[in-house]
Phi, psi and omega in degrees: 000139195314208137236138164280161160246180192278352160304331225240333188267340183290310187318292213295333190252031171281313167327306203138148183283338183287019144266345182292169166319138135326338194214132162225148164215139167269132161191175175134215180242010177224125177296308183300331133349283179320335167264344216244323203274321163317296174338273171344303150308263203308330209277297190300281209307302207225049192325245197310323193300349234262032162304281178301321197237018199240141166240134170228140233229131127264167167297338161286003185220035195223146165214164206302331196286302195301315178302336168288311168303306156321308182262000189260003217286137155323114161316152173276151181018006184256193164248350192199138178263166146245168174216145184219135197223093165314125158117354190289028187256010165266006154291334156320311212245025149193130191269114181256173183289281198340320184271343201267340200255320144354301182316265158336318192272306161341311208278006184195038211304174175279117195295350194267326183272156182219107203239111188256098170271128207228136173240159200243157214282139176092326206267140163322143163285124127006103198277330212239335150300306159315018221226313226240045183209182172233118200249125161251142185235127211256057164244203182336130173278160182313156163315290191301356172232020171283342193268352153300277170322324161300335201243292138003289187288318202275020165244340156312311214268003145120009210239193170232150171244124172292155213267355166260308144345313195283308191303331177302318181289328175263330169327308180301296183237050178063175178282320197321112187289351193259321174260337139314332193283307179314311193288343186259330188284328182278356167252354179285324186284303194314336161224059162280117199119312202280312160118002202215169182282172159289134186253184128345303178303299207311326194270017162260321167313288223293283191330325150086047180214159197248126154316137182077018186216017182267181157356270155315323164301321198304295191307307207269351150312303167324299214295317212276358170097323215298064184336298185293330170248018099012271217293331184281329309160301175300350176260326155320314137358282176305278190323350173287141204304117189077358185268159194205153189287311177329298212270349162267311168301358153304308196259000126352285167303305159339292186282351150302314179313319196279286176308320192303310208272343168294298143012295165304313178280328172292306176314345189262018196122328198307128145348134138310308190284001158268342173300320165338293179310303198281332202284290236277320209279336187275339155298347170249001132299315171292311206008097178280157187262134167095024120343136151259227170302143188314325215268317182276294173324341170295271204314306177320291177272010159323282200304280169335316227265003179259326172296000236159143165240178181323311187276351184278335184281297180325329168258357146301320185288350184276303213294323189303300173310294177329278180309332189278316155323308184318297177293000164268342190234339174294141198294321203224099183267096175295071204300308204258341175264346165261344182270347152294330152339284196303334169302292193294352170288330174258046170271160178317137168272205173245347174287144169286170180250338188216000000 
C-alpha cells in the first residue's frame, strides 16, 4: 500500500475514531507535519482521556517487556489508549529484540491501542515495518500551500492572521515550517484575548522586520541590479532575529541559479512569454526548497534573466561561492561587508543583457 500523506491521513480522520488504524508510522523531513499528525492521531483516538491514556516513548529507552507493556496495557475509563514511539529508525540500523518483538506485535495488534511510530527527519522507514502500518509520509509542503498552512496553524493555535501579515511573516523568515510555527505561536500569545487577528504591526513588532526590508527584498533587489539598494538592505536585513550571510547568500544563490537557467532557455530560442510556463513546470519537478510560490518565482525569473546575460550570471555564482566560502572560513567573519560587496558587484551595467 502507497504511503499517505498528510491531506489524506486528515481526510480520513474526519470519520471518526472507530475508523483510525491500530498502527501509524510517520516519517519523512518535516518534522513539524510530523507533530501537527501526531495531534491529530491523538486528538481522534483518545481526545479528552489523554491524562490518562497517553505514553510518549523513545526507542532507546524501551526494551520487549517495557514495550509490551506500553502497548497491551488496558485503557483507562476510555475505549482506547495511545502510544507514541520516537526514534524508530534506530532500529533499523541495528537488529535488536525490540524490533523483533515490534516486528511480532505488528502481525496482530492490540485493538484497544493506537500505536504511533516516529522516524526521525532525514532517515528511511523500516521497509518491513512500513509494510505491516498505515505509513504517512510526512515531507516538505509545496512552495504554494505554506500561505494556506500558515492559515491552518494559526487557527489550531485558536487565533487569525491577516493575509498581509502572513505574507510578511514568511517574507521574514522563510519556509522552514519549524520556524514559522514557533514565530506564529509568540504572536498567537501576543493577541490571546484581544479578540482580533495578527496584523502587519504585530509581526514587525514580534519578528523584528519592516514591509520592504526582508529577506526576500534583499534577494529581488540583488536579482533586479539595483546594486545600491541591495546593499542598503544588508545591514537591516542582517539584524533580524536568526538571520545570517550564509542564509542570505544561499538563498541568493537558488535564485541566480534559477535565473542563470530562464538565461539559458532564451538563449537557446524560447519565447520569453513560454519561460514562465517552462521554469515552473521544471520547479515542480525539482522542487527546491525555500521558495514561495512555484509559480510567482517562474515568472520572477523569467523577468530578471532579461537583465543579465549568460556570462554576468556565471560570474555572479563564482561571486556568490567565493562569499559564501569567506563566511564559513573566516577567523572574524564580516558578515554585512561581504554581503554588501557582493551585492553591489551585481549592479546593472549599461549594455543590455536581452
Amino acid at each position: 500500500m502507497a504511503a499517505l500523506n498528510l491531506d489524506a491521513l486528515l481526510r480520513s480522520l474526519k470519520k471518526g475514531g472507530p475508523a483510525l488504524d491500530p498502527v501509524y508510522l510517520l516519517y519523512g523531513d518535516e518534522d513539524v507535519l510530523k507533530d501537527e499528525a501526531i495531534r491529530a492521531l491523538i486528538d481522534v483516538g483518545i481526545g479528552s482521556s489523554r491524562d490518562f491514556n497517553l505514553d510518549i516513548r523513545f526507542t532507546g529507552d524501551l526494551d520487549p517487556e517495557s514495550f509490551n507493556a506500553l502497548v497491551n496495557t488496558p485503557p483507562m475509563l476510555a475505549d482506547r489508549r495511545a502510544v507514541v514511539i520516537r526514534g524508530l529508525e534506530q532500529l533499523g540500523k541495528r537488529k535488536t529484540k525490540l524490533r523483533d518483538e515490534l516486528v511480532r506485535y505488528l502481525e496482530s495488534p492490540n485493538p484497544t491501542t493506537l500505536l504511533v511510530l516516529v522516524v526521525a527527519a532525514g532517515e528511511e522507514p523500516d521497509a518491513e515495518i512500513a509494510r505491516a502500518c498505515t505509513a504517512i509520509d510526512l515531507t516538505a509542503l509545496a512552495a504554494e500551500r505554506i500561505p494556506r498552512w500558515v492559515q491552518h496553524r494559526a487557527s489550531a493555535l485558536g487565533v487569525a492572521i491577516d493575509a498581509p501579515a502572513s505574507e510578511l511573516l514568511l517574507k521574514a523568515v522563510g519556509n522552514d515550517l519549524s520556524t514559522v510555527s514557533r514565530e506564529l505561536e509568540k504572536l498567537a500569545s501576543l493577541v490571546a484575548g484581544t479578540g482580533r487577528s495578527i496584523t502587519v504591526g504585530d509581526v514587525s513588532a514580534q519578528v523584528g522586520v519592516r514591509h520592504g526590508e526582508t529577506l526576500f527584498d534583499l534577494v529581488e533587489s540583488a536579482l533586479e541590479r539595483m546594486g545600491a539598494r541591495a546593499a542598503q538592505l544588508a545591514g537591516p536585513v542582517l539584524e533580524q532575529a536568526g538571520m545570517n550571510g550564509v542564509k542570505i547568500i544561499s538563498l541568493l544563490g537558488t535564485h541566480l541559479v534559477g535565473t542563470a537557467l530562464a538565461r539559458a532557455e532564451r538563449d537557446r530560442g524560447v519565447h520569453p512569454s513560454r519561460l514562465a510556463d517552462i521554469l515552473y513546470r521544471q520547479m515542480i519537478n525539482v522542487r527546491p526548497y525555500g521558495l514561495r510560490g512555484y509559480k510567482e518565482e517562474a515568472a520572477r525569473w523569467a523577468a530578471w534573466s532579461a537583465l543579465w546575460t549568460g556570462s554576468e550570471l556565471r560570474a555572479a555564482l563564482r561571486a556568490a561561492l567565493d562569499a559564501d566560502n569567506a563566511l564559513k572560513t573566516a577567523t572574524v567573519s564580516d558578515d554585512r561587508g561581504i554581503v554588501t560587496q557582493l551585492v553591489l558587484g551585481f549592479a546593472a551595467t549599461k549594455r543590455e543583457a536581452a
